[in-house]
C-alpha positions as CSV (number, residue, x, y, z in Angstrom):
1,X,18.0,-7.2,16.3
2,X,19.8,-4.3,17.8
3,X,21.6,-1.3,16.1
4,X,25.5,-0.8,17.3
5,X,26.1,3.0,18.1
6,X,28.6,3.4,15.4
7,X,26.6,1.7,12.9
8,X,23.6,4.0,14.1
9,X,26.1,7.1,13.2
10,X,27.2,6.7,10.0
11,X,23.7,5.8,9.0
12,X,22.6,9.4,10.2
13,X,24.2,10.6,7.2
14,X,21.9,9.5,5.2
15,X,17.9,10.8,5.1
16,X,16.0,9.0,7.4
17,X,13.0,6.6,6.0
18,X,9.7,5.7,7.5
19,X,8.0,2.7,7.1
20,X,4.1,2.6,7.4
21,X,2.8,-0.7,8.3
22,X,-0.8,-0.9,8.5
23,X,-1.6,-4.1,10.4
24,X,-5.1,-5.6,11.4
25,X,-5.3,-9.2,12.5
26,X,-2.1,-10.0,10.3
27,X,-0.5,-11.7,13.4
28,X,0.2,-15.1,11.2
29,X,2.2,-12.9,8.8
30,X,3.4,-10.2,11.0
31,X,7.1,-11.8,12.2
32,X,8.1,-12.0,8.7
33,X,7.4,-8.6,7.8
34,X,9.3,-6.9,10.9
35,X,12.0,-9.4,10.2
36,X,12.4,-8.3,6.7
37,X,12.2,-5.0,7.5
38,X,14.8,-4.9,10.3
39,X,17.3,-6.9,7.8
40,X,17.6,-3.7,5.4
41,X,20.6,-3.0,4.1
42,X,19.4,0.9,4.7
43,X,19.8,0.9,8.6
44,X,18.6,5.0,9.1
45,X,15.0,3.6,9.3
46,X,11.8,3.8,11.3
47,X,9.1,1.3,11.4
48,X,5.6,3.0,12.0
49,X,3.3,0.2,13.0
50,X,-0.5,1.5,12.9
51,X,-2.6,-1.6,14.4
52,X,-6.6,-1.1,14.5
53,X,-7.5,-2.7,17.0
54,X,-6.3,-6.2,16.5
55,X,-8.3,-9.0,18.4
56,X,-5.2,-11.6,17.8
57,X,-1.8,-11.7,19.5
58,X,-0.9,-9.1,16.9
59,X,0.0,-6.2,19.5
60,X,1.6,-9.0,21.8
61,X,4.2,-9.0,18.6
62,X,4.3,-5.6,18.0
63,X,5.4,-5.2,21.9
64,X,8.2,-8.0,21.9
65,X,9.9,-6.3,18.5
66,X,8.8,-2.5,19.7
67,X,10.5,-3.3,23.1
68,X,14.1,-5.5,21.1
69,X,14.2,-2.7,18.3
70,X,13.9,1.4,18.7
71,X,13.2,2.0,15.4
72,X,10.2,0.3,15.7
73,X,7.3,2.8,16.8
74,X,4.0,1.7,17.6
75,X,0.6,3.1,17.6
76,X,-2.7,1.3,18.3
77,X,-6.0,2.7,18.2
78,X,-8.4,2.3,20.7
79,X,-11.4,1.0,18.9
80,X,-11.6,-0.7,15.9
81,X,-11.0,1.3,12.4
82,X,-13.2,0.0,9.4
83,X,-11.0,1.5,6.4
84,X,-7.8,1.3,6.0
85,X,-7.4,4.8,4.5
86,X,-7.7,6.2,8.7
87,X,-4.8,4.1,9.9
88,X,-2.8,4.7,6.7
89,X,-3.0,8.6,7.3
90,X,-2.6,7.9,11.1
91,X,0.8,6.6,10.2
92,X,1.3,8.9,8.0
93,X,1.0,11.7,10.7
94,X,3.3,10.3,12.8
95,X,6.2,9.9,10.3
96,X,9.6,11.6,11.0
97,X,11.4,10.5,7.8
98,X,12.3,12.5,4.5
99,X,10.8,9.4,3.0
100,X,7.8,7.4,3.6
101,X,7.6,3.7,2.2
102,X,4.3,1.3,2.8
103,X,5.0,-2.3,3.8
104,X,1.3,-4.3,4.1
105,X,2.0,-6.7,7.4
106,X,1.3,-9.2,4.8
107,X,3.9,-8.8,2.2
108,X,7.7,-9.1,2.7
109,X,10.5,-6.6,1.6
110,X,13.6,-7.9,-0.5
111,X,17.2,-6.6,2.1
112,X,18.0,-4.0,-0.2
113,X,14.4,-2.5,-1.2
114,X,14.6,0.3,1.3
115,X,18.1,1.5,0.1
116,X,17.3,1.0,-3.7
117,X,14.1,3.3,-3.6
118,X,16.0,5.8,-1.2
119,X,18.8,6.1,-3.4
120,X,16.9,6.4,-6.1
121,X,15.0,9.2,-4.8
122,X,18.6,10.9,-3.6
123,X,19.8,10.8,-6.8
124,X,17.2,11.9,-9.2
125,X,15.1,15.2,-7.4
126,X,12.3,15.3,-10.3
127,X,10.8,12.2,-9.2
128,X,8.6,12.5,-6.6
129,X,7.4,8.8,-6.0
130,X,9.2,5.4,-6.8
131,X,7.9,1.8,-6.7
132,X,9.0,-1.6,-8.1
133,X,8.6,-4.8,-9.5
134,X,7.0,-8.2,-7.3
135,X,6.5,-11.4,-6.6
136,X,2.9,-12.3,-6.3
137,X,2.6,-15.2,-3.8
138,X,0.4,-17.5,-2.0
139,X,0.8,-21.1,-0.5
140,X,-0.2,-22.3,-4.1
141,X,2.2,-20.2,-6.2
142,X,5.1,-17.6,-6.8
143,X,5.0,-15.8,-9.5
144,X,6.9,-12.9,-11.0
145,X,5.2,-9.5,-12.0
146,X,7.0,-7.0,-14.0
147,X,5.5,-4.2,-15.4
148,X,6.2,-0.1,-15.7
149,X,4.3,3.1,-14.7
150,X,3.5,3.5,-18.4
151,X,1.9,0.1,-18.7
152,X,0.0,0.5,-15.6
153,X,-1.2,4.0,-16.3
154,X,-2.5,2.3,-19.6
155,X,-4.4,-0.1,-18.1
156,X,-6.2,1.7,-15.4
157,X,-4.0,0.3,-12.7
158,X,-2.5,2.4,-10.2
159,X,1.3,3.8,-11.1
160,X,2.6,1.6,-8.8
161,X,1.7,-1.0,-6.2
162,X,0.6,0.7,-3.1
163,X,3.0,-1.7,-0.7
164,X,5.9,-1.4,-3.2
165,X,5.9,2.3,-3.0
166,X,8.2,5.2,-1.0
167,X,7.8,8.5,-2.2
168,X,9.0,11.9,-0.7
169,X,7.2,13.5,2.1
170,X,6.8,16.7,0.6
171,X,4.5,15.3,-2.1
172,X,2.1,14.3,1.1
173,X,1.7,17.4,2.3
174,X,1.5,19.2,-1.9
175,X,-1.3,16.5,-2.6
176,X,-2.8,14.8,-0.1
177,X,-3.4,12.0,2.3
178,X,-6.1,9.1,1.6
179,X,-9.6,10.1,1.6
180,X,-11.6,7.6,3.5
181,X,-14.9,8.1,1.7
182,X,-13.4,6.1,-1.1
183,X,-13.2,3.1,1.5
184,X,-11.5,0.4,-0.7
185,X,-10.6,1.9,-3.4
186,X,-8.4,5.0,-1.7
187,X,-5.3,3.8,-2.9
188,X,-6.3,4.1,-6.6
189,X,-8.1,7.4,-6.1
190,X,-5.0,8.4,-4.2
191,X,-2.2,7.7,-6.4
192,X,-4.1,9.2,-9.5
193,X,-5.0,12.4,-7.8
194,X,-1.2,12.4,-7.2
195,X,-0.5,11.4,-11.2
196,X,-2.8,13.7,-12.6
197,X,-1.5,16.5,-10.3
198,X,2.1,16.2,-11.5
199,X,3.6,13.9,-9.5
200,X,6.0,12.3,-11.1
201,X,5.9,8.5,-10.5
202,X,9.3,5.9,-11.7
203,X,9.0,2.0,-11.1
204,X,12.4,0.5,-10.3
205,X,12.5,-2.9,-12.6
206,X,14.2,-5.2,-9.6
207,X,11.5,-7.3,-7.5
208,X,12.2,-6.0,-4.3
209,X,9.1,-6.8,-2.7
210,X,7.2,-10.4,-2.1
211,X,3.3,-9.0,-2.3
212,X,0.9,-11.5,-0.7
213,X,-2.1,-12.4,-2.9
214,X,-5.5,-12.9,-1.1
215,X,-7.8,-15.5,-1.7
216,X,-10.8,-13.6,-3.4
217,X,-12.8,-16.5,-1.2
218,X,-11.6,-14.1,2.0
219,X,-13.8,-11.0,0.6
220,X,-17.3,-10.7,1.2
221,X,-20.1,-10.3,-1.2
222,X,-20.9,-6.7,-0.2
223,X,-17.2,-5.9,0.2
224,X,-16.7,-6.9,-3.0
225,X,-19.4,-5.3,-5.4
226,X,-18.5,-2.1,-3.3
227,X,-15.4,-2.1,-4.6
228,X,-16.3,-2.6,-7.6
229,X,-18.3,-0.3,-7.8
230,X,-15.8,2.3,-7.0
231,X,-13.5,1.2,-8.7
232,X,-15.8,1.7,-12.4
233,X,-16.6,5.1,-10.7
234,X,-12.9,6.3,-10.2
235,X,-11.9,4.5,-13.4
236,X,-14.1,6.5,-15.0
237,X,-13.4,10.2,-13.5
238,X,-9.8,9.7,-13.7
239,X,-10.3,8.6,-17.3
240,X,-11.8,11.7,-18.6
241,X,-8.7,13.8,-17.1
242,X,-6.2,11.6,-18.6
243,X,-8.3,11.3,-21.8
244,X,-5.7,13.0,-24.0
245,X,-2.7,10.7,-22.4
246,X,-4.4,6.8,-22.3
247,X,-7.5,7.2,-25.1
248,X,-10.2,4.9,-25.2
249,X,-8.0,2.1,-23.6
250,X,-9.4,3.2,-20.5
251,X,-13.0,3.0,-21.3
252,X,-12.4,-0.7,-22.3
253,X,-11.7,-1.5,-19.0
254,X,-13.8,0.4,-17.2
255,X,-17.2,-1.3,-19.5
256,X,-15.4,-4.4,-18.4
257,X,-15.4,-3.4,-14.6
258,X,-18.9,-2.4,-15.2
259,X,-20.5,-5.0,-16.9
260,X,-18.5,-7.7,-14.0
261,X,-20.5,-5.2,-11.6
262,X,-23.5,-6.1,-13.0
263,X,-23.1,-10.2,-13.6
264,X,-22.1,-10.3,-9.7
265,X,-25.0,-8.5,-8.9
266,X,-26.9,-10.6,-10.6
267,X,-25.7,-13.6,-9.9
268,X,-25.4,-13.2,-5.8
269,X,-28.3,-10.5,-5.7
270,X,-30.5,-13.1,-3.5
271,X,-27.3,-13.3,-1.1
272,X,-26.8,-10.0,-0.9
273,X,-29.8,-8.8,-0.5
274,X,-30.3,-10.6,2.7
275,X,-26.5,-9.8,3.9
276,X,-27.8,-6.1,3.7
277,X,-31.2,-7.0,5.5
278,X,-29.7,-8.9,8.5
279,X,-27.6,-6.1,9.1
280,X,-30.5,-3.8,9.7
């Protein structure tokens, strides 16, 4: 899919929008996601595609779409990254756009997602990041998820989705990229060091985005429990800053997180044990 020249001009008018697509071994899923992504109504686009060292046909993809499309930049690391919060940040780096949006290589965005946040960030100046609604989906189900920032903050979920989200470069650079130490929980410690510092977060109630949910059978044991794990911890420290907002609600689910922590421990601690040992 090509971009006509006058097409490409009036589309300059408008602020340009990068897309951060964070790809390891997706290849399966990969078409669909740069084919959704190049059918956006909002044509004044880039399509930053971070790969960490795929060992599938993955970059073979990535070259046939990078070398069809322009707007399609591509950047592949030369050894393989274990969190995703380094290749997020990588793209990150290398986005031009006034905006940045997240599209996981798994998940597929609605035509008119792009141009819905985008607008919506246009039009109202005080609102620093914007997500909105899904589909959760699998081979075995579709279902709708609606839900608000309020709702989510309430329940110790992130604002918003991180692969529904654009938000305004600016508010990158006032508060920060992912920290990698969190491993796989950086996308909840990052958007709540965002809402906490003052960033003010709006979810837009259309579905725009198809979000692929993974078997939990396709995480490991130790992956798993870590996550867990930091999850209860960041759970917990954002918790006591937004005390006075969400109350004790919170603390419910973070004594739930905890106390799961501790039954899966105790239930695969034989397995895991020996996972850790073997990989001395």
């Amino acid at each position: 899919m090509s971009v006509s020249e006058s097409q490409l001009t009036h589309d300059l008018d408008h602020p340009l929008v990068s897309i951060v697509v964070n790809n390891y071994n997706n290849e399966q899923y990969l078409e669909s996601c740069l084919d959704a992504l190049l059918a956006q109504t909002y044509r004044h686009i880039e399509i930053v595609v971070v790969d960490a060292f795929s060992s599938d046909g993955s970059r073979l993809l990535i070259d046939s779409y990078a070398e069809r499309d322009s707007r399609i930049k591509k950047i592949y690391c030369d050894s393989y990254v274990k969190y995703p919060a380094i290749t997020y940040n990588i793209g990150f780096l290398n986005c031009n756009g006034n905006y940045i949006a997240i599209n996981d290589p798994d998940d597929i965005s609605m035509p008119g997602r792009i141009e819905a946040q985008a607008n919506y960030l246009l039009t109202n100046p005080a609102v620093g990041a914007v997500g909105c609604n899904c589909y959760e989906f699998n081979d075995d189900f579709n279902n709708l998820v609606e839900t608000t920032v309020e709702k989510n903050v309430l329940n110790a979920a992130p604002p918003v989705r991180n692969p529904c989200l654009m938000f305004r470069k600016e508010v990158l650079a006032a508060h920060g990229m992912w920290r990698w130490q969190c491993e796989y929980a950086a996308d909840f410690d990052w958007l709540y060091r965002w809402y906490v510092g003052g960033v003010c977060f709006y979810m837009l109630p259309e579905p725009y985005v198809r979000y692929r949910k993974a078997h939990n059978a396709n995480i490991s044991i130790t992956r798993g429990i870590n996550q867990t794990a930091k999850l209860a911890l960041f759970r917990t420290f954002y918790g006591i800053r937004l005390f006075k907002k969400v109350g004790f609600k919170w603390w419910y689910v973070t004594l739930f997180t905890y106390a799961y922590l501790c039954s899966r421990l105790i239930k695969s601690a034989p397995g895991w044990f020996l996972e850790k040992c073997l990989k001395r």
